[in-house]
N, C-alpha and C positions, 0 to 999 in steps of 0.2 A: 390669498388663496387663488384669486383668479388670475391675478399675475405670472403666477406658478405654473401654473396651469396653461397658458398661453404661452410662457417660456417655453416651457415642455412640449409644447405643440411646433413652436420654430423651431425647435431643435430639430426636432423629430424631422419636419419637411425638408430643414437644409439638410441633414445628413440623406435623406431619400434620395435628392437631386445631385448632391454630391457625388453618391453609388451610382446613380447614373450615370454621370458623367464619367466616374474615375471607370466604370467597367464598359465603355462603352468599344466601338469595333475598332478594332488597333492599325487595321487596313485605313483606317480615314485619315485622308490627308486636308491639311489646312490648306495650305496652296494649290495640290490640284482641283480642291473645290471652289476655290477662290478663282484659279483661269477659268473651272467652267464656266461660274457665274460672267465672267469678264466674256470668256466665247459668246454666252446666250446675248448676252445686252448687244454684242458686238453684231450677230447675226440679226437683230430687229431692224439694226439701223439707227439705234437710239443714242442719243446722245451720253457718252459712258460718266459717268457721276460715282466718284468711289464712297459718297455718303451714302446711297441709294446702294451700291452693292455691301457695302457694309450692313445695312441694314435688312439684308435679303437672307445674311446666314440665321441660323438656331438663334432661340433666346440663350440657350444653353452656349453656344462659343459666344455670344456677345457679351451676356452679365455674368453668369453664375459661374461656369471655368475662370476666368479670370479674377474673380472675387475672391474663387479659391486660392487662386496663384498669388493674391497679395497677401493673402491669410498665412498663408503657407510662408509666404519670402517671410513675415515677420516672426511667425516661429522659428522660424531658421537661425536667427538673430542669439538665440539662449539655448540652439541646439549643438551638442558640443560636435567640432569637427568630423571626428574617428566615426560617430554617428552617420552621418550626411553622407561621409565616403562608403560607409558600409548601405545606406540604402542604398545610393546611387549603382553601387557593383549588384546588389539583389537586384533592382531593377533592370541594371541589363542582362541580366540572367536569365530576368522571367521574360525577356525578347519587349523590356518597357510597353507592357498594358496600358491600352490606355493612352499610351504618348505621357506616363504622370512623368515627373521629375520628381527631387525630392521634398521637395518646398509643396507641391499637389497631394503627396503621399500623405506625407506629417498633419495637412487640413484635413486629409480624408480618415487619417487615426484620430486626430482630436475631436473632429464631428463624428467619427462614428463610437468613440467613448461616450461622447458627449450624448449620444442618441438613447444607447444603451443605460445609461443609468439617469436620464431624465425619462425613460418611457418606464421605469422598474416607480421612479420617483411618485409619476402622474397617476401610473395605479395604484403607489399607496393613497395618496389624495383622495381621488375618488372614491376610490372601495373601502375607508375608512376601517383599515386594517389593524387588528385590536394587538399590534404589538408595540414593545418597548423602542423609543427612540435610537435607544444606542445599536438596537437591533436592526433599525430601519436601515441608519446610516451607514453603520455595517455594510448591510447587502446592496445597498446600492454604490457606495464605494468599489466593492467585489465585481459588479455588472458593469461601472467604468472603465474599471481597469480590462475587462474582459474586451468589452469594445476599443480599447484603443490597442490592444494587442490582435484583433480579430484580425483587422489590414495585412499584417505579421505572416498569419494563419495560412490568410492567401494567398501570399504571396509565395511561401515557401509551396504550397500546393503546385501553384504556377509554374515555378520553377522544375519542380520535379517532374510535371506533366511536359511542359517543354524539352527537356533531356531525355525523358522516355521517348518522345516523339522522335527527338534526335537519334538515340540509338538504335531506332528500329527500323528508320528508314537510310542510317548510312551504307548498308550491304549495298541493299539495291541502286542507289546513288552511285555508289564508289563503280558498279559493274557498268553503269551506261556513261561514264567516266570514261573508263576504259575501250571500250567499245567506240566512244567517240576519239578517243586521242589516238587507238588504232586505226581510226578510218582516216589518217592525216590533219584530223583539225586539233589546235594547239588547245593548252592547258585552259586558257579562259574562257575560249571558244566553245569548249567542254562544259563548263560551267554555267556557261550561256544557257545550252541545252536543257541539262538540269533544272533552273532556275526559270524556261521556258515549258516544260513538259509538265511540274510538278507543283503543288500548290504545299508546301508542306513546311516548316519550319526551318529545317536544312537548304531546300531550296531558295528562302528566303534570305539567307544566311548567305548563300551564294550570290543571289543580286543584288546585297550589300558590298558584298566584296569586288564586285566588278565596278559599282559605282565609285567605291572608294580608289580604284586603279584608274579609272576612267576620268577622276577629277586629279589625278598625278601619286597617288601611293604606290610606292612600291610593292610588288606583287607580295613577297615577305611578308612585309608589313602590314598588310592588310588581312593577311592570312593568319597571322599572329592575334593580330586584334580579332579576327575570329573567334580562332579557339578562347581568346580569354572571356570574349562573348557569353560562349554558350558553356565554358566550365567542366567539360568532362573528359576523360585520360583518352579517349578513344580520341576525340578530335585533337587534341595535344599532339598524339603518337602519328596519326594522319597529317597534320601539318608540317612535321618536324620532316617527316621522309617525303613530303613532295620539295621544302629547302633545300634539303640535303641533297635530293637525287638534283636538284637546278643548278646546283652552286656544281657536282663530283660529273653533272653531266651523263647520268646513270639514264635508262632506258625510263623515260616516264610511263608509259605502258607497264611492263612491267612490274614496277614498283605499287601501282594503283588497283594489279591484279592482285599479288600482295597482301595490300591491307584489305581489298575485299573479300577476300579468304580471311583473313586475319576478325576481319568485323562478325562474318557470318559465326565463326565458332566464337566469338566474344557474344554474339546475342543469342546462341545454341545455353551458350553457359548460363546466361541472364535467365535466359525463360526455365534452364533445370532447378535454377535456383529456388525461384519462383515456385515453381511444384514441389520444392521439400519444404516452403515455406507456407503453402497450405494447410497441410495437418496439423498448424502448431495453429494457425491464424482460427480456420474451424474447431476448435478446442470449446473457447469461450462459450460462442455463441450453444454448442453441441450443450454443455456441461448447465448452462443457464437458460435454457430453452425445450432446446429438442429434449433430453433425461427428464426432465421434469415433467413435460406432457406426459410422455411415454410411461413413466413410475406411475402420474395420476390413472393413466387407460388401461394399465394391467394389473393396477392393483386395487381403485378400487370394486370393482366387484368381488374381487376373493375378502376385501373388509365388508363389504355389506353381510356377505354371505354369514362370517364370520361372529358379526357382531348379532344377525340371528339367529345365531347355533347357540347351542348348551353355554359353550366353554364365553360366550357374550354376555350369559344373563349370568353368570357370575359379576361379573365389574357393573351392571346396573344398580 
């Protein structure tokens, strides 16, 4: 019993430390915090010791991320391929939270299964709950599985929010695009801008793209890997006609004016969508909520009334 009960309690912590770590700010970088640390020792004067600055980051990058990450490589082992490929494409969709991988991902579904139906487990323990085992076992199986599909949950949530984010700031992008490639600065130059003005998921997407050109990819290519990136028709359609106009030598101006027109009534369209899909969305809550007050507050005083009239003390 007590051992149970202790299990359930390390579960519970690894999986808490875990969510920490897998949600933590995806701005963080290993190595740029790694020079700093290297700047500061370097500005004491002090003699630089890489056990000492190893020892300076989080307990979290020192033990616990990486615990994950061998946890994780050894699930990977009995995880079937087509799997591993497909988290790997969610995760860079969702712009990789996190920094996980898929080996990080897989420990963060098994701990968080694992949290979910050993914390369902720990209160039947304790609160010695008067049902049947096959029943217990039941629900707590159901609350595993629920947990390790949760990660899942999130992900796709992720996803979608980054794509919205994307779609709704490509107009405005695509126009100071233009704007700048008019004013005589070239295509990445342009990007630059972007990627320098704005903090936003697109613009992020851009100073991936200049780095990957910057360490020798071809502009194409790197633009490609973009859109396959971030996963939606608009950036597809956007990529294709800035190759095309490079390769046919077509006014890139132009072309960027274009698709920013092109985007603006593509997210004119999204947000009308959006508003006929209101009235169906408010249905629910109206029909299970709001009616039901409303029937209780107007009707009943016409039954009180009712049930003290004549035609009341009949049914008494």
């Amino acid at each position: 019993m007590i051992i149970l009960i202790i299990l359930g309690l390390v579960v519970i912590g690894g999986s808490i430390a875990l969510i920490v770590v897998g949600l933590r700010a995806p701005e963080i970088d290993d190595n740029a915090m790694l020079l700093e640390r290297l700047e500061e020792f370097t500005s004491r004067g002090e003699e630089i010791n890489l056990e000492e600055i190893e020892l300076s980051q989080p307990f979290s990058e020192r033990v616990i991320y990486p615990l994950a990450r061998k946890f994780g490589q050894f699930a990977v082992r009995f995880t079937p391929e087509n799997a591993l490929r497909s988290t790997k494409r969610r995760l860079e969709l969702a712009g990789n939270p996190g920094r996980l991988d898929p080996s990080a991902f897989m420990t963060f579904q098994i701990i968080a299964g694992g949290a979910f139906g050993g914390l369902l487990l720990l209160i039947f323990m304790v609160g010695h709950v008067a049902w049947p085992f096959s029943q217990k076992l039941a629900i707590v199986i159901a609350f595993t599985l629920l947990g390790f599909f949760f990660p899942q949950l999130w992900l796709s949530s992720t996803i979608q929010r980054r794509q919205k984010s994307i779609r709704k700031a490509m107009p405005d992008a695509l126009d100071l695009l233009t704007i700048c490639v008019e004013a005589g600065l070239g295509f990445d130059a342009a990007m630059a801008k972007v990627n320098e003005k704005w903090q936003t998921e697109l613009s992020a997407a851009f100073g991936r793209v200049l780095r990957e050109i910057q360490l020798g990819k071809l502009r194409r290519d790197a633009l490609r890997d973009m859109a396959d990136r971030i996963g939606i028709p608009e950036m597809t359609s956007f990529v294709a006609a800035v190759i095309q106009s490079e390769q046919l030598g077509v006014s890139m101006a132009k072309v960027l004016r274009i698709q920013a027109d092109q985007m603006r009534i593509k997210r004119r369209q999204l947000a009308e969508e959006e508003a006929h899909k209101a009235p169906v969305k408010m249905l629910i809550p109206m029909a299970l909520l709001i009616f039901p007050s409303l029937m209780i507050v107007l009707l009943t005083p016409a039954g009180i009334r009712l049930f003290q009239s004549t035609l009341g003390a009949m049914f008494r």
